[in-house]
N, CA and C of each residue as an Amber inpcrd file, in Angstrom:
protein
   282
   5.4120000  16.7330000 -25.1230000   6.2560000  16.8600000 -23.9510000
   7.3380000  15.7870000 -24.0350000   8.7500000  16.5680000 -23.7390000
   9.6790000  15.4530000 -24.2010000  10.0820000  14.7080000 -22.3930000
  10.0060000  13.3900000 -23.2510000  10.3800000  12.6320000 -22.1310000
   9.0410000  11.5610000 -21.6940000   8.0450000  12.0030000 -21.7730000
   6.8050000  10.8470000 -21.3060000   6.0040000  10.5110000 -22.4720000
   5.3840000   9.6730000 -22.3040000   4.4640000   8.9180000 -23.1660000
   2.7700000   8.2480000 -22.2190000   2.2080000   9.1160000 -22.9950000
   0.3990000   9.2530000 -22.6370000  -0.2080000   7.8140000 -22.9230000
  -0.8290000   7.2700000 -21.7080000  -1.5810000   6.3790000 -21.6970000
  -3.4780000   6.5560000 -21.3300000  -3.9610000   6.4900000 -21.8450000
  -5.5340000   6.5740000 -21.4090000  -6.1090000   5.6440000 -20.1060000
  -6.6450000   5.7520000 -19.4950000  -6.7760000   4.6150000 -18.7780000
  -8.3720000   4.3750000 -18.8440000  -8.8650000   2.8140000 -18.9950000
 -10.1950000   2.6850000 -19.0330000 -10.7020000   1.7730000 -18.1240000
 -11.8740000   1.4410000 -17.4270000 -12.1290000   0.9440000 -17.0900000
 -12.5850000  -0.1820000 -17.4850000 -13.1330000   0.1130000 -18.8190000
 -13.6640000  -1.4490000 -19.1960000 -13.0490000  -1.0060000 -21.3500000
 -12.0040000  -1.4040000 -21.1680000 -11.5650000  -1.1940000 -22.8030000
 -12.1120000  -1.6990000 -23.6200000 -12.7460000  -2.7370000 -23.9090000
 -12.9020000  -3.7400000 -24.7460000 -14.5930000  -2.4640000 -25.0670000
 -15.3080000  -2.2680000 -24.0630000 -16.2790000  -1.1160000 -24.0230000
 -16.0490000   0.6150000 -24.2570000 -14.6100000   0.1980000 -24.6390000
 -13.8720000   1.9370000 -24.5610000 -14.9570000   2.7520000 -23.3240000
 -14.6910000   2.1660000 -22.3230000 -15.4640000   3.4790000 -20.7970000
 -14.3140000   4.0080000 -20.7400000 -13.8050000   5.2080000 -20.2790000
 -12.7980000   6.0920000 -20.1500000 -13.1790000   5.6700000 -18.6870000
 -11.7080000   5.4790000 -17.5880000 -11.4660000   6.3910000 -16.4260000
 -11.5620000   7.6190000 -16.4840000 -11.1570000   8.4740000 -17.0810000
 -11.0730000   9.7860000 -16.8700000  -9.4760000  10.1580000 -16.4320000
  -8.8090000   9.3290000 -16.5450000  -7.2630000   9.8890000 -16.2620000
  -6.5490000   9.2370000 -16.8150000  -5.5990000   9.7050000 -16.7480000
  -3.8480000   9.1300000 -18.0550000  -2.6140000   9.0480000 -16.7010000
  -2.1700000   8.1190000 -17.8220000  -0.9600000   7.6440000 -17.2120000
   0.2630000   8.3430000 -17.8040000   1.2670000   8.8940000 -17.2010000
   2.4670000   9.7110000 -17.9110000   3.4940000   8.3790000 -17.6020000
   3.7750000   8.1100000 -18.8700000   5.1440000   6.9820000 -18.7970000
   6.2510000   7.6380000 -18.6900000   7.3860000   7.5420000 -18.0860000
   8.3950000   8.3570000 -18.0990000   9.4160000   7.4000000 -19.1150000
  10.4930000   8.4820000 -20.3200000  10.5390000   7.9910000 -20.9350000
  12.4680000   8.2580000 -21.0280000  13.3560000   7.2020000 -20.2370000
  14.1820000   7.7460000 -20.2930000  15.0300000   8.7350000 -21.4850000
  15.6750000   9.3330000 -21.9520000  16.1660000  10.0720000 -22.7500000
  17.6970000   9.9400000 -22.8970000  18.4940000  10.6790000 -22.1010000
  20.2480000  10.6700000 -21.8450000  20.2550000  10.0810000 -20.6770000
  19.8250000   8.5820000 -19.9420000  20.0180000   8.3180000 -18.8910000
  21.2640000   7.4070000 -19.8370000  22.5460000   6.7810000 -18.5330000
  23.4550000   5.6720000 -18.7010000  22.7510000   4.8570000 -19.3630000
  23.4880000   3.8610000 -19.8740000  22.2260000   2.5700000 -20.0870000
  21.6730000   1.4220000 -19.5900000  22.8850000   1.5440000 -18.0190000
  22.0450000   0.7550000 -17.2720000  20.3680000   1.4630000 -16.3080000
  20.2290000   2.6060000 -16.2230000  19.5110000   3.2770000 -15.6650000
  18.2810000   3.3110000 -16.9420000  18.3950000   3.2830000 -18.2070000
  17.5630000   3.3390000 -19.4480000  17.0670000   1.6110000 -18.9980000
  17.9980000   0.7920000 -18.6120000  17.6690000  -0.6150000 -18.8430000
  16.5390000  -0.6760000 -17.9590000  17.2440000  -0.5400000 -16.4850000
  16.1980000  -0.7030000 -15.8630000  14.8650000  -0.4690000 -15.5740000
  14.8360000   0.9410000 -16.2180000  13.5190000   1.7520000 -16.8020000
  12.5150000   0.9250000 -17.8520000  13.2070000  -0.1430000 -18.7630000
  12.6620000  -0.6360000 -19.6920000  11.8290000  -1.8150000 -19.0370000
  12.8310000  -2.2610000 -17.9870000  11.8580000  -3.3390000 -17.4660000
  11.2070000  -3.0040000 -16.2790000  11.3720000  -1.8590000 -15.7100000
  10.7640000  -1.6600000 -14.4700000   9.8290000  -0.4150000 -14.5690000
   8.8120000  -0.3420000 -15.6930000   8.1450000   1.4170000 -16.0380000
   7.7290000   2.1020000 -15.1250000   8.0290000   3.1220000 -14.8050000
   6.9820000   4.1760000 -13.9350000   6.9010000   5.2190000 -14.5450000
   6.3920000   6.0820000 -13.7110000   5.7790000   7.5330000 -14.5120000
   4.4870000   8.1500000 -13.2050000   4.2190000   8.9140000 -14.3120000
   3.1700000   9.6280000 -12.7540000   1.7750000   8.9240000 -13.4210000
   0.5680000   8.7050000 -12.1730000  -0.2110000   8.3400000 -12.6130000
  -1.1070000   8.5500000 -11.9230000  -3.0770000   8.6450000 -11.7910000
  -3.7990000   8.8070000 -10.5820000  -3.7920000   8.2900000  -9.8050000
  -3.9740000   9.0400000  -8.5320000  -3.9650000   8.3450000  -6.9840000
  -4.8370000   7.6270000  -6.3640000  -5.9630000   8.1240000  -7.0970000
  -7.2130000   8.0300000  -6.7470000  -8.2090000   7.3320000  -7.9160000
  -9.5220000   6.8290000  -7.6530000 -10.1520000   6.0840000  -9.1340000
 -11.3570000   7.0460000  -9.1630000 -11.2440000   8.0360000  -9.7580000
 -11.8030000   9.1160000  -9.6310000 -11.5460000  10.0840000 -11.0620000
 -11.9290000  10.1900000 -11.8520000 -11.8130000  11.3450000 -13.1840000
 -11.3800000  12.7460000 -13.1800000 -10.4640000  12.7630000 -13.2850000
  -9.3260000  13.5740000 -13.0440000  -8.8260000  14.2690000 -11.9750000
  -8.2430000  12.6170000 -11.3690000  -7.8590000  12.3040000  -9.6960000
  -6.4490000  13.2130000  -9.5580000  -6.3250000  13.6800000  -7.8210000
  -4.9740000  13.8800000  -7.9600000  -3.9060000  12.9780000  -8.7480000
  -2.7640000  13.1140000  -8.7160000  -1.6660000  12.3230000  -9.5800000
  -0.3300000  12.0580000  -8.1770000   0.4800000  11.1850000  -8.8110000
   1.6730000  11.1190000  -7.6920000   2.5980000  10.2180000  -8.7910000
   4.0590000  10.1880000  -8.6340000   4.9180000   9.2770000  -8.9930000
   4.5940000   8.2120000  -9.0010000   4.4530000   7.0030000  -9.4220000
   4.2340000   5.5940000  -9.7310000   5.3220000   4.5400000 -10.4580000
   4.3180000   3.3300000  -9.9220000   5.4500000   1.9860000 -11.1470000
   4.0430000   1.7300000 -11.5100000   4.3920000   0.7970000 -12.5920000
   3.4650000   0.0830000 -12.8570000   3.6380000  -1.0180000 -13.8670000
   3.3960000  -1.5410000 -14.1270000   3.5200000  -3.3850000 -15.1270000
   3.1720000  -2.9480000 -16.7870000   3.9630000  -3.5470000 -17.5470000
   3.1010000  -3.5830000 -18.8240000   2.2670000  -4.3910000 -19.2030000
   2.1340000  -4.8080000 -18.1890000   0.6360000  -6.0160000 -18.4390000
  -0.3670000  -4.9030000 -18.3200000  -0.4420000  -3.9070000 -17.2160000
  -1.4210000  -3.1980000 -16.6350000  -1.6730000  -1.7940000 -18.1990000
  -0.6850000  -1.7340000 -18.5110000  -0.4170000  -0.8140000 -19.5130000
  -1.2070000  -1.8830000 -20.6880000  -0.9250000  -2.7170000 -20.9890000
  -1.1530000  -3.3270000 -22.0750000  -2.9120000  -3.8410000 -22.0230000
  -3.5300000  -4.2020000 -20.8540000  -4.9920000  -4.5080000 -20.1400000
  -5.8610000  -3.2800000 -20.4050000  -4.9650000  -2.4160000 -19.4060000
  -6.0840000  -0.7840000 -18.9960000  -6.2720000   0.0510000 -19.8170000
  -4.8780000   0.1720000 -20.7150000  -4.6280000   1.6620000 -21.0550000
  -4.3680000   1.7420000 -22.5470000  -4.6600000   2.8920000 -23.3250000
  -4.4080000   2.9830000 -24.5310000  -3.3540000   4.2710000 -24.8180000
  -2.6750000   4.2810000 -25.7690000  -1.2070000   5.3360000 -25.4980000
  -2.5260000   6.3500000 -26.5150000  -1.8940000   7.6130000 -26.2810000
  -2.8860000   8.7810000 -26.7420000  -1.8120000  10.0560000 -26.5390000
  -2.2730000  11.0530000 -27.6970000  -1.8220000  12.0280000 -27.9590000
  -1.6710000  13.1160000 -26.3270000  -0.4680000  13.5050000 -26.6180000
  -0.5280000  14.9180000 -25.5260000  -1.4210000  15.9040000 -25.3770000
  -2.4890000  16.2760000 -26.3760000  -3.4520000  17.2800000 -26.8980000
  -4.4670000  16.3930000 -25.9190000  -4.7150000  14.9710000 -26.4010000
  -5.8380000  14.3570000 -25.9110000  -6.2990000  13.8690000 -24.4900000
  -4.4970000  13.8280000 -23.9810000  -3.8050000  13.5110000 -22.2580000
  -4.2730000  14.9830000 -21.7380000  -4.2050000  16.5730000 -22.0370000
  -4.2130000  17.5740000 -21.5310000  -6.2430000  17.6280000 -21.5090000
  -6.6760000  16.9200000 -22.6170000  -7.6580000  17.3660000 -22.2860000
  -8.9410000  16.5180000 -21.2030000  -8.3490000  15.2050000 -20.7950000
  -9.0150000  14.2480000 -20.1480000  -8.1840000  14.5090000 -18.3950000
  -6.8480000  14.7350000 -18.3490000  -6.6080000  14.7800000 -17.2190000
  -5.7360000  16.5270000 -16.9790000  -6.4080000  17.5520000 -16.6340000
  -5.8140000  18.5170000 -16.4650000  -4.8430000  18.5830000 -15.0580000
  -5.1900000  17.8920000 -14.5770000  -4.5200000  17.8620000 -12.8430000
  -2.7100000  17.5200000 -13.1070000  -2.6580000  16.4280000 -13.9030000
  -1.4700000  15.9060000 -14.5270000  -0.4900000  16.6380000 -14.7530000
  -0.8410000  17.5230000 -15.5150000  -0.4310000  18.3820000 -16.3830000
   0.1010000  19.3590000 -15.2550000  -0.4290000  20.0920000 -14.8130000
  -0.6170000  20.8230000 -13.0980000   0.7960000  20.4210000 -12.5690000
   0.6430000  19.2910000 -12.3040000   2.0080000  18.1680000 -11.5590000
   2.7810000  18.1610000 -12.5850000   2.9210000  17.7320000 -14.0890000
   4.0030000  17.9040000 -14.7430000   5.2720000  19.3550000 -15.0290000
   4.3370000  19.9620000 -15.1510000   4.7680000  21.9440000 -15.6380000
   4.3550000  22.4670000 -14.1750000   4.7510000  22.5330000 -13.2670000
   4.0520000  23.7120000 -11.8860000   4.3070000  25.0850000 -12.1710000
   5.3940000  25.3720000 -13.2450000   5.1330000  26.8010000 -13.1490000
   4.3820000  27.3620000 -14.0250000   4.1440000  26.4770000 -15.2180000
   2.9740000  26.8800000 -16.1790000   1.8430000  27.3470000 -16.0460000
């Protein structure tokens, strides 16, 4: 999927426990480059709402500390198959 980038989210990484949901990084593309900039330092994307295995989802920010702590980046194949709800919210007419 062009444009985001799949994060895993775990609860305890160092133990690889899965949350059960992914983080969609949004990944600017043809934005200006001050709008790309700010994206670089300010990430959001959609992410769960809830701490719950394959929680609703909603628009988000979030830190690359939190990205870099929680989450592991992971294939689109592997994002569709841990959080289907996401996906739901990404494509609605699919």
């Amino acid at each position: 999927m062009i444009g985001h980038r799949f994060y895993e989210e775990f609860t305890s990484k160092r133990k690889r426990v899965s949350a059960g949901n992914v983080f969609a990084l949004c990944i600017p593309t043809a934005e200006p480059r001050d709008v790309a900039s700010y994206m670089r330092r300010n990430p959001g994307g959609v992410g769960a709402l809830f701490d719950e295995p394959d929680s609703a989802v909603c628009y988000t920010g979030c830190s690359w500390e939190w990205l870099r702590t929680k989450c592991v980046r992971v294939s689109e194949r592997r994002a569709r198959e841990i959080h289907p709800r996401l996906f739901a919210y990404l494509e609605p007419g699919r």
